[in-house]
Structure formats: structure tokens, C-alpha cells
C-alpha positions in Angstrom: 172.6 97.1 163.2 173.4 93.2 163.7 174.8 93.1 167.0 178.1 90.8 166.6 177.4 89.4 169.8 174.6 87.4 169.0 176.1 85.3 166.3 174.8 82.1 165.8 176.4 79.1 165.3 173.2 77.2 163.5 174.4 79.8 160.6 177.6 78.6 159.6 177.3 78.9 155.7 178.2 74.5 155.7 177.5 74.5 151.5 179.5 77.9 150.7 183.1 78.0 149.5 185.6 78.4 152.0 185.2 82.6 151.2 182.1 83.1 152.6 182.9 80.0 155.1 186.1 82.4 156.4 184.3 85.4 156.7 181.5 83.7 158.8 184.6 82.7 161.2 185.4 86.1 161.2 182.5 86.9 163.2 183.4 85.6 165.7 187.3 86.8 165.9 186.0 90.3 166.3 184.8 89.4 170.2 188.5 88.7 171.2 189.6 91.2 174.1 191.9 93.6 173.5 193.5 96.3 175.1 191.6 99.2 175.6 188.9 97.3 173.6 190.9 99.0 170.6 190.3 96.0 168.4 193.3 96.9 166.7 193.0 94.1 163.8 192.3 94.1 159.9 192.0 90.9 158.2 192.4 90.4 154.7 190.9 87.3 152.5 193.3 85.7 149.8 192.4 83.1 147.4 195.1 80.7 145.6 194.1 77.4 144.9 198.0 76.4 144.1 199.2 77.8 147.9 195.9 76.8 149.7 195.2 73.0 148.4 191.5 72.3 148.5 190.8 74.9 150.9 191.6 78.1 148.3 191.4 80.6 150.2 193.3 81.8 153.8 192.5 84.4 156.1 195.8 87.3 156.5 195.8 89.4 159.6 197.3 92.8 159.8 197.7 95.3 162.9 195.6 98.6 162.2 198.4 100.6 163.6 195.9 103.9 163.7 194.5 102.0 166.7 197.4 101.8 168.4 198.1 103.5 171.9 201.7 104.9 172.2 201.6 106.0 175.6 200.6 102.8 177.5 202.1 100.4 174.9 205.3 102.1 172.8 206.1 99.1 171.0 202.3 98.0 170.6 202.7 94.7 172.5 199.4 94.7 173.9 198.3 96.0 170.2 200.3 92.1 168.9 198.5 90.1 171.8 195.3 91.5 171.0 195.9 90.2 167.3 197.2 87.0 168.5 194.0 86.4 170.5 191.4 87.3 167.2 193.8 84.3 165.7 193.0 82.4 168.7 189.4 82.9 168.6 189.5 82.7 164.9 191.6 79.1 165.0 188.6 77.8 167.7 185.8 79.0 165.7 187.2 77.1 162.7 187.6 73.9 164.4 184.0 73.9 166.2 182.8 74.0 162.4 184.8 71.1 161.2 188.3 73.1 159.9 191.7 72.8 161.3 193.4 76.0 161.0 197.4 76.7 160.4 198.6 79.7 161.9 202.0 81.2 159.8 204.1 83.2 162.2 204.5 86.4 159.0 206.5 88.9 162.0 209.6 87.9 161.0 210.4 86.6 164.6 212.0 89.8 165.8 211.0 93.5 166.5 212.5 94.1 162.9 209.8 93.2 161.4 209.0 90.8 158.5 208.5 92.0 154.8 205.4 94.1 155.7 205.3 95.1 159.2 201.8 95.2 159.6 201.1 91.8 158.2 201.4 89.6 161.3 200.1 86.1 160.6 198.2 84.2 157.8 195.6 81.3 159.0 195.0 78.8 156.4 191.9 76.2 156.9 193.4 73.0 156.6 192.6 69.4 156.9 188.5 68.8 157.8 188.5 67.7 161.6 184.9 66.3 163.4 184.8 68.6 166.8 184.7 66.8 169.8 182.7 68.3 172.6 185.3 70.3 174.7 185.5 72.3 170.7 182.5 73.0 170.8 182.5 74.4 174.3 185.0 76.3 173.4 183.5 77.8 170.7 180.3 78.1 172.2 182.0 80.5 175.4 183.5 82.8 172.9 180.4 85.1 172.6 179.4 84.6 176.7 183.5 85.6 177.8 183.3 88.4 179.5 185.9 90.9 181.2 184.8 91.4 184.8 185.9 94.3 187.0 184.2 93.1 189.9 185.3 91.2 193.1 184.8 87.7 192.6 183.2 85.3 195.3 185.7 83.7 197.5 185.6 80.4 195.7 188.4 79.0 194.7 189.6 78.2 191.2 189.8 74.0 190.7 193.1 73.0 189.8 191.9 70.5 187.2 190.4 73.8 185.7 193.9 75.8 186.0 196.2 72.8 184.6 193.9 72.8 181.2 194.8 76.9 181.3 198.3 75.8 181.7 198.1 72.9 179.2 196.9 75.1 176.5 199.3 77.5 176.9 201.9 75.5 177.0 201.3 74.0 173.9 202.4 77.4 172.1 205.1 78.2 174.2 203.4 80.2 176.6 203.8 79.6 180.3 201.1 79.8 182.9 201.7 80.3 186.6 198.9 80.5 188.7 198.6 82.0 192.4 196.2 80.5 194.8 193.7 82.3 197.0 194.2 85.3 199.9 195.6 83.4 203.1 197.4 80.5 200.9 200.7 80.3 203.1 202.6 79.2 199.9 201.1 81.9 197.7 200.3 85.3 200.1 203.4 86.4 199.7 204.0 86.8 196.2 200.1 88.2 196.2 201.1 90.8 198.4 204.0 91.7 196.5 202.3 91.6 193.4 199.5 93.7 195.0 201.9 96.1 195.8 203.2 96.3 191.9 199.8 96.8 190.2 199.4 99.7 193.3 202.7 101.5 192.3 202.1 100.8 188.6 198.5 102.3 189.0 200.0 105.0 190.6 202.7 106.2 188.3 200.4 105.5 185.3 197.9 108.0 186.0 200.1 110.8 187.7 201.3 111.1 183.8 199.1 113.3 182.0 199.7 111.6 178.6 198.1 108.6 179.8 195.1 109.8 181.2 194.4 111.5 177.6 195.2 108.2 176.1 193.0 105.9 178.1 189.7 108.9 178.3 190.2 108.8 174.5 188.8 105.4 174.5 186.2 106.2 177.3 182.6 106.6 175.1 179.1 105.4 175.4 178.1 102.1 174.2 175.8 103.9 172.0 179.0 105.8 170.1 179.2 104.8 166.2 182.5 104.1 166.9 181.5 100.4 168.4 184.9 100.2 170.2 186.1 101.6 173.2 185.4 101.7 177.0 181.9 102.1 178.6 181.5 104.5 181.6 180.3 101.0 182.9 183.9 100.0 183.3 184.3 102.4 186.0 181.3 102.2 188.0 179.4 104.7 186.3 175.9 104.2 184.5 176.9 104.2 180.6 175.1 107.6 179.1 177.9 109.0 181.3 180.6 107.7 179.8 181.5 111.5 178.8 181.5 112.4 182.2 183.8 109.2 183.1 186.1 110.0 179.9 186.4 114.1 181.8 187.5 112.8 185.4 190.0 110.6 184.0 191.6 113.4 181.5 191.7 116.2 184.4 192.1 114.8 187.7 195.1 112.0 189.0 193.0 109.1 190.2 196.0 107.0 190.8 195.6 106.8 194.9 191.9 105.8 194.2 192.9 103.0 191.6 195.7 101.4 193.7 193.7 101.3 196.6 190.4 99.6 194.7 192.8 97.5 193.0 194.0 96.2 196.1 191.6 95.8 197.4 190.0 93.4 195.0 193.5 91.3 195.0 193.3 91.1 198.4 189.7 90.2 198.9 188.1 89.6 195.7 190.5 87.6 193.9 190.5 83.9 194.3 193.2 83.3 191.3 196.5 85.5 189.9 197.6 84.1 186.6 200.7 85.1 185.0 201.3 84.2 181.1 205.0 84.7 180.2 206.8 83.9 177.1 210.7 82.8 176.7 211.5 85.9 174.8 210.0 89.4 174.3 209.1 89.8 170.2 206.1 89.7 168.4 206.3 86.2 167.3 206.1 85.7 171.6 202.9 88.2 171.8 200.9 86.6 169.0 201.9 83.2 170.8 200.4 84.8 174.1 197.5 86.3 172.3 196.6 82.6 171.4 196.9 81.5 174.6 195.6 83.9 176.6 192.2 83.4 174.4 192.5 79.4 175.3 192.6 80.4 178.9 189.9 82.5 179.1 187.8 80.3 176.8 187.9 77.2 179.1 187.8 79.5 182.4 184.4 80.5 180.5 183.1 77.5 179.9 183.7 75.8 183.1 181.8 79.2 184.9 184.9 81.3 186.0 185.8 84.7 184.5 188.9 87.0 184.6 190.0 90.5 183.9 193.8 92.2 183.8 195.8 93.7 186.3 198.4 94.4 183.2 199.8 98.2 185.2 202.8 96.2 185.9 203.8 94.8 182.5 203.2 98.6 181.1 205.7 99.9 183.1 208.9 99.0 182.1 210.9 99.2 185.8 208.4 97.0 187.1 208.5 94.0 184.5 211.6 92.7 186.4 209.8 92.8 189.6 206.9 90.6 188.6 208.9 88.5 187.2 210.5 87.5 189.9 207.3 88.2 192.7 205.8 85.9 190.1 208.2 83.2 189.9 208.2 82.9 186.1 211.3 81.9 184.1 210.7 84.4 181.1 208.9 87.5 180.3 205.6 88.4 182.1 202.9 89.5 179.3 199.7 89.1 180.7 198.4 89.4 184.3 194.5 88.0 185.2 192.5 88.1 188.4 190.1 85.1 188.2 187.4 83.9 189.7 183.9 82.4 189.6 181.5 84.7 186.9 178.7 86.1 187.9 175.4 84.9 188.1 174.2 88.3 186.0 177.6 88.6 183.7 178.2 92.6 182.7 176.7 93.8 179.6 179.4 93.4 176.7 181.7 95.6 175.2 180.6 97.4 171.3 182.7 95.3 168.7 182.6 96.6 165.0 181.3 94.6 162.7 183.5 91.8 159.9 183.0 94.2 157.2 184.7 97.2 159.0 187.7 95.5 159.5 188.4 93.9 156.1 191.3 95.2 154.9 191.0 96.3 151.2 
């Protein structure tokens, strides 16, 4: 089977209506991260020549609600970020090939919902744009992004690197706050303190049963049919025994363990903390940080740096507040990164499932 990972931009579909031009796009919005790798997205194409101008045809995205994870997100607002991010990849993608992208906001603005509740957003190709060079880098780093669990190297994170991140975000509404490295009188504090949040978080977390089933759930081989999911890889375990991985986590409370490596890697192996936080909590806010989040991790990518989440915190509701304020943010913490420079040998990627398993019929 065509491993999604290896698309290639020299086959963009130039000549082909915008249909078969969209759904090459899409092959690339199935890499976006998402929690638990659930890639919890549909996508449904929808011609109109009368709503759609020239383009005729737009792209609607829906949450797949079956891959949903009620334990560690009751209100699936990781579930809407990770939707918001295929957008962002999918609104990159477009541009790189010559298409500015509109992005209708279809939640209805609050957590009631708009006419459909699954049907989140709608991306329309709009006027032709000629891609500059930072586009194209852009696009380019959307199939070599990686999530890295690792320590990173001491070096630190350039601030003309971090105040693109910030600028990118910003432009959606998202804010960005950014934490400088271990022994930085003006940031060790709040480190610590946040250190201390994603140690207690970690801790309560997996003393609760339910969660543990949730997350081994999504624990399988790379070689599963199910192309989704968590490798045994992700926790330091060779992948064939990712069964094995997916039984420790069900039956035993690991939480000590976790706090104490994730610690540790704050402490010692984490060069930046980022905080993305929105100036309200509904979905129309986590498809806006879903976007940005993507932008963010697309320039870190392209400029050699890499990140993965310390999101424990966010999770648990009685520690929001707390991060907010360690933090210094003025709204809502959604997201919380460790970055850092990438790897010379990055980790092998996580399965993603191919366009035409998550068309929406």
C-alpha cells in the first residue's frame, strides 16, 4: 500500500479540475498530528459552481466522533484541534500549489454546536496566489514534521525562529508564549512550576484505570491495518512489541515512572516550553489553535527544530488554571510543546490512513 508519507509534490494534478486538484491536497492533510494519532477527521468534497466561483468545488471537514477519546478529552477538544491542524496543513498545501484557501468557521462559535455538529469547517480554494519560498518550505516540512519524545540537545531555540511561531499564531487569534532554556533566571521558575504540573497531571492520569484502557487502546504495531494509533516506539520499546507496551500500560500505574522521565526531559532536555492559548474555550478557539499549532510546528520544521506535547496539564481540568497562570498567558492554555533542535536521525513516522479512508460519503 502507498505509504502517505511519501507524497510527492512533482504530482500535484496542475491540469485536473479543482476535484481531483482538492483531493491531491488532501494527502497531505492526513500527516497533521493529532491526539493519540486518532486522526479523528472526515472530509467531504462538494461541488457548486454558483457558491464556489471559478473554483467549483470546496473541501467540508467533519469530526469522526467514533475516534474520539472520552476519558482524556470529554468534550473532544483535543479531537477539534486535531481537525483544526488537517485545515492548517490542508490551507498550506493549497498555497505551496498556487491556491489561496478560505477557511468558514461551520461550529457555530459555541459548544452548542452549529446546524450539524460534526461539520466543523468548510475550505474553499480561492483566488490563484504564486508561492513565495518560505510556502514552499512550509509545505515541503509537512511530510519530514515529526513528534519527538526524546531529549533534545541543549541548544537553544533562536528567537527570530520563536517570534515567526508567535507571528503565525497570532494572526488567528492564537497566542504563543515561549519559555527559555533550564537555568534562564527569567524563565526557571515558571519551568519548574510547570514541571511540577505535567508531574502531578501524569500522576493522576494514570492512577485512573479508565485512562490507561483508553490510551493502550491506541497502543498497536505500525504494521496493524488499522494505520493509526501509537507505536510501542513511543515508549521506548522496539515496535513488534507494541502488544506488550499496550499490556503494561492497561494493568500496571506507571504514573511515578512518567512524571519522573517527564521531568526529567523539562529539566534537562528541553531547550523551549511553548504555550498556545486562545481568548476563549469553544471550538471555534480549538480549530483556531489547530491552525496555528500546525504553523508552529511547520516553521520549527523547516528551520531544523522539532517538538512534542506535555498536554497532562491541559487534560486535567484542576490544573488548567495553574498553567495558566505558571505560564503567564492571558487566556486559555490549549497546547503545551517541549522544543528543541531535531535530530540528526528523526524517529520513524507514525501510520496515517490513506485520503480515500477518510472521505466522508
Amino acid at each position: 500500500m502507498h505509504d502517505p508519507w511519501t507524497i510527492d509534490p512533482a504530482d500535484w494534478p496542475a491540469d485536473a479540475a479543482m476535484r481531483g486538484r482538492l483531493a491531491f491536497a488532501l494527502g497531505y492533510a492526513v500527516l497533521a498530528p493529532s491526539s493519540h494519532n486518532t486522526q479523528p477527521w472526515l472530509f467531504r468534497l462538494v461541488e457548486d459552481g454558483e457558491r464556489f466561483g471559478a473554483a467549483g468545488a470546496a473541501l467540508e471537514v467533519l469530526a469522526d466522533r467514533t475516534r474520539a477519546l472520552p476519558v482524556v478529552d470529554p468534550l473532544d477538544r483535543e479531537l477539534t484541534i486535531s481537525c483544526g491542524a488537517a485545515i492548517g496543513v490542508l490551507e498550506i498545501a493549497l498555497r505551496r500549489f498556487g491556491h489561496a484557501a478560505a477557511v468558514i468557521d461551520l461550529t457555530g462559535g459555541d459548544l452548542t454546536g452549529g446546524a450539524d455538529p460534526d461539520l466543523l469547517a468548510r475550505v474553499v480554494p480561492g483566488a490563484e496566489v504564486v508561492p513565495v519560498a518560505g510556502d514552499i518550505a512550509l509545505a515541503d516540512a509537512i511530510a519530514a514534521r515529526r513528534t519527538t519524545r526524546s531529549a533534545f540537545p541543549p541548544d537553544p531555540v533562536p528567537e527570530a525562529v520563536l517570534k515567526r511561531c508567535r507571528g503565525a499564531a497570532y494572526t488567528l487569534g492564537v497566542e504563543l508564549v515561549s519559555l527559555g532554556p533550564p537555568g534562564d533566571p527569567t524563565a526557571e521558575p515558571a519551568r519548574r512550576r510547570i514541571a511540577d504540573l505535567v508531574a502531578e497531571a501524569d500522576r493522576l492520569q494514570f492512577a485512573d484505570p479508565r485512562f490507561r484502557r483508553e490510551l493502550a487502546l491506541w497502543i498497536h504495531s505500525r504494521r496493524a491495518g488499522s494505520h493509526d494509533g501509537l507505536s510501542g516506539a513511543s515508549f521506548g520499546m522496539p515496535d513488534l512489541l507494541s502488544p506488550v507496551g499496550a499490556l503494561v500500560v492497561r494493568t500496571f500505574d506507571m504514573g511515578e515512572g512518567v512524571a519522573a522521565g517527564d521531568a526529567e526531559k523539562i529539566a534537562h532536555g528541553s531547550p523551549c516550553l511553548a504555550v498556545l492559548a486562545t481568548a476563549g474555550d469553544t471550538p471555534s478557539d480549538w480549530l483556531a489553535t489547530g491552525r496555528a499549532l500546525v504553523r508552529a510546528l511547520l516553521i520549527l520544521t523547516a528551520e531544523g527544530y522539532t517538538a512534542s506535547y506535555l498536554n497532562q496539564p491541559i487534560e486535567v481540568e484542576q490544573l488548567g488554571p495553574r498553567l495558566r497562570e505558571a505560564a503567564g498567558v492571558a487566556g486559555y492554555p490549549q497546547i503545551l510543546l517541549r522544543v528543541g533542535k531535531a535530530p540528526a536521525t528523526p524517529p520513524a513516522p507514525t501510520p496515517r490512513r490513506p485520503v480515500e479512508a477518510v472521505m466522508a460519503g
